[in-house]
N, C-alpha and C positions, 0 to 999 in steps of 0.2 A: 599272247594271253591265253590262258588254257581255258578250256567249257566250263571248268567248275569253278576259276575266281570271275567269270563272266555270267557264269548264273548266280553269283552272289550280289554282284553288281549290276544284275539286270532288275532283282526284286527288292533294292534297297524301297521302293514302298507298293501299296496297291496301287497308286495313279501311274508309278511309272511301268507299272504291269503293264497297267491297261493300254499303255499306249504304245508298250512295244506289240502287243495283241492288237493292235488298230492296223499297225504299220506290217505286219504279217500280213494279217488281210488285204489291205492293200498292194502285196504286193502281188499276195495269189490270186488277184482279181476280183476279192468278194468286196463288196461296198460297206456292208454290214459286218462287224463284229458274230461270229456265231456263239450261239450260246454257251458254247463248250467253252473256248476262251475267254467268254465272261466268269465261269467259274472256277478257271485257273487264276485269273486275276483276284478273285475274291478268297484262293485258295492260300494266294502268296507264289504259287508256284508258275513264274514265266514263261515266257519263251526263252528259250537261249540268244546271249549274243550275238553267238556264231550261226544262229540261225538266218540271222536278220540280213537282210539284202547290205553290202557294203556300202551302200549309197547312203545307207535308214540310219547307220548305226551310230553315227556322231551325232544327230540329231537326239538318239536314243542315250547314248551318254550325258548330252549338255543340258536335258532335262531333269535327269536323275540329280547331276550335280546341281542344279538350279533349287532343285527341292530341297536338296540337301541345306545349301548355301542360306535357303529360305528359313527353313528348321532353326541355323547355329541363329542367323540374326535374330528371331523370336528368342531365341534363350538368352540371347546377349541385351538386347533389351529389356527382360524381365530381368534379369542380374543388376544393370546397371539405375532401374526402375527402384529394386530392393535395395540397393546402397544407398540411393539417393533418400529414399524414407527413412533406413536409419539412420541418414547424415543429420537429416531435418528432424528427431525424435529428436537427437544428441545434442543439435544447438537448444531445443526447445526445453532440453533437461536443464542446459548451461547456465541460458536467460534466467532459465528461471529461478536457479539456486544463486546467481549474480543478484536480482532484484528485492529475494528473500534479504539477503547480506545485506544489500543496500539500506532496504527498510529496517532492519533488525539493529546496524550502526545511527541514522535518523533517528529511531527511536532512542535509543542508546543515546547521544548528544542533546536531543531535548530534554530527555530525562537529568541529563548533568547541568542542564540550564537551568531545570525550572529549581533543582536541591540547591544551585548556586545563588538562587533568587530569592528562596527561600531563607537562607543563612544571611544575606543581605535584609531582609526584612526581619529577622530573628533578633541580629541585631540594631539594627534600625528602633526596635520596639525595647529594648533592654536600653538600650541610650536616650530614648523617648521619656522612660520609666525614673525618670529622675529621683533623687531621693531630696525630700522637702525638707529637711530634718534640718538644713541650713538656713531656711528661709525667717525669716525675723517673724514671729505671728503679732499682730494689733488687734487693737479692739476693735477698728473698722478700718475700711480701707476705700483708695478712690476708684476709680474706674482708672486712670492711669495707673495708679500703684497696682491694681488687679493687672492690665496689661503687661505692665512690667515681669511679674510674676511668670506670666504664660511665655513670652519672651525665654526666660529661664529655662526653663521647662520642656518646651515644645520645640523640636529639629526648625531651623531658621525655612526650609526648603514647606513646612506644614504649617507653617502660622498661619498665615494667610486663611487659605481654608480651615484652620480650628476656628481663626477672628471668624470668620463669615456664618460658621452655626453661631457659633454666639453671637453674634449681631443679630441674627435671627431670632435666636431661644429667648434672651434675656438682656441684651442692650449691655452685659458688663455688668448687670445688675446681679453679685453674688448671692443676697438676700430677694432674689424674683421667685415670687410661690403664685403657683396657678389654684385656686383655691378646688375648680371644678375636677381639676382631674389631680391633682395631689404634689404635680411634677415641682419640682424644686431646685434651685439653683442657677450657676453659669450656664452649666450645659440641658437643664431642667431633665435633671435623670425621673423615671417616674417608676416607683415611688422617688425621692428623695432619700429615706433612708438606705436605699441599694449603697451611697455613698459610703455609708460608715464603713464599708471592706478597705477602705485607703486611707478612714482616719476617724475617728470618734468627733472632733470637732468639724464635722461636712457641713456644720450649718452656720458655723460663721466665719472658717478658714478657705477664702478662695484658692488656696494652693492644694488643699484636699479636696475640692472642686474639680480644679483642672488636672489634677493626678488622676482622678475616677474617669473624670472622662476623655483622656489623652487615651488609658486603658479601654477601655470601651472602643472608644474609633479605631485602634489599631485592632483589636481582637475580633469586633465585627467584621469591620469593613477595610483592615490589612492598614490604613494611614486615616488621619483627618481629611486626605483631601478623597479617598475614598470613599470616606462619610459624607463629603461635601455634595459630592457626584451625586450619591442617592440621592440629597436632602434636595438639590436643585429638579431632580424628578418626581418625587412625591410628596413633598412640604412636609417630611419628619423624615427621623434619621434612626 
């Protein structure tokens, strides 16, 4: 090994200066470091290899490489430190555009459900809408024959619940007028008069009754039995 790649490899840092300057020392007897090799050390500039007692000088190599060795592992950890964060940015980017999608199709599907729901109640309400134009008019009519009517009229799945305001409102009673507040009819629309938009005779055709108000419960409250729901929570509809 020549002086000059052994003084390249003796100042690979300040520590392993200093401690080829300890082992000088020690070997010329001095106990102490003197000052002057303190500031060759501080300089960068060593002692030579080839200075160093034969005995000192592997000791004086396996230090320098131990620094060294020290050094790459620091950097090799901070490498492996930096990938690992941008592994974990990268899944956290993933998730998170996976979850968006997720939610964005969920959304997407309920929205197809509730337009499919909707078109089911759309027509629900257009088959509800019956046209009365066949219905035989009389001069009066019974409470059976009234029932019959609604029968007619009213989806088999909502009678039920249409019967049940009406057994409430008016007994079947198409001619029931509430004198104090004005209401009138099967379903006692109030005013009364509101009826006339489904037939000029609303005050003594119970089929123009139950037309007004089959409209009504489906346009409020989506069905009769929707109306019904209110009507059993706060005793009007």
């Amino acid at each position: 090994m020549s002086r000059i790649s052994v003084r390249g490899f003796a100042v690979a840092s300040a520590t392993a200066v200093t401690t080829v300057g300890a082992v000088v020392g020690v070997a010329s007897g001095s106990t102490q470091p003197s000052n002057d090799m303190e500031a060759t050390a501080a300089s960068g500039e060593g002692t030579l290899l080839a200075d160093i007692p034969a005995g000192q000088q592997a000791e004086v190599q396996t230090a320098s490489l131990a620094q060294q060795a020290d050094a790459q592992a620091v950097a090799a950890d901070a490498a492996a430190q930096k990938s690992a964060e941008e592994s974990a940015r990268k899944k956290a980017a993933e998730d998170a555009v996976a979850k968006k999608e997720a939610a964005e199709k969920k959304l997407a599907e309920e929205k197809a459900a509730a337009k499919e729901r909707e078109a089911e109640l759309k027509a629900s309400r257009s088959e509800a809408r019956a046209d009365i134009s066949d219905i035989a008019t009389q001069s009066s009519y019974t409470i059976a024959e009234t029932q019959a009517i609604a029968r007619q009229m009213v989806p088999a799945d909502q009678f039920q619940c249409f019967s049940n305001i009406v057994d409430h409102e008016s007994s079947w009673n198409y001619r029931a007028s509430n004198p104090s507040s004005g209401a009138y009819g099967l379903v006692q629309a109030l005013p009364g008069s509101k009826m006339a938009s489904a037939g000029s005779d609303w005050q003594t055709n119970p089929a123009t009754q139950i037309k007004w108000g089959l409209n009504y419960m489906n346009d409020r409250y989506g069905s009769p039995c929707g109306a019904w729901d209110f009507w059993q929570a706060n005793n009007w509809y």
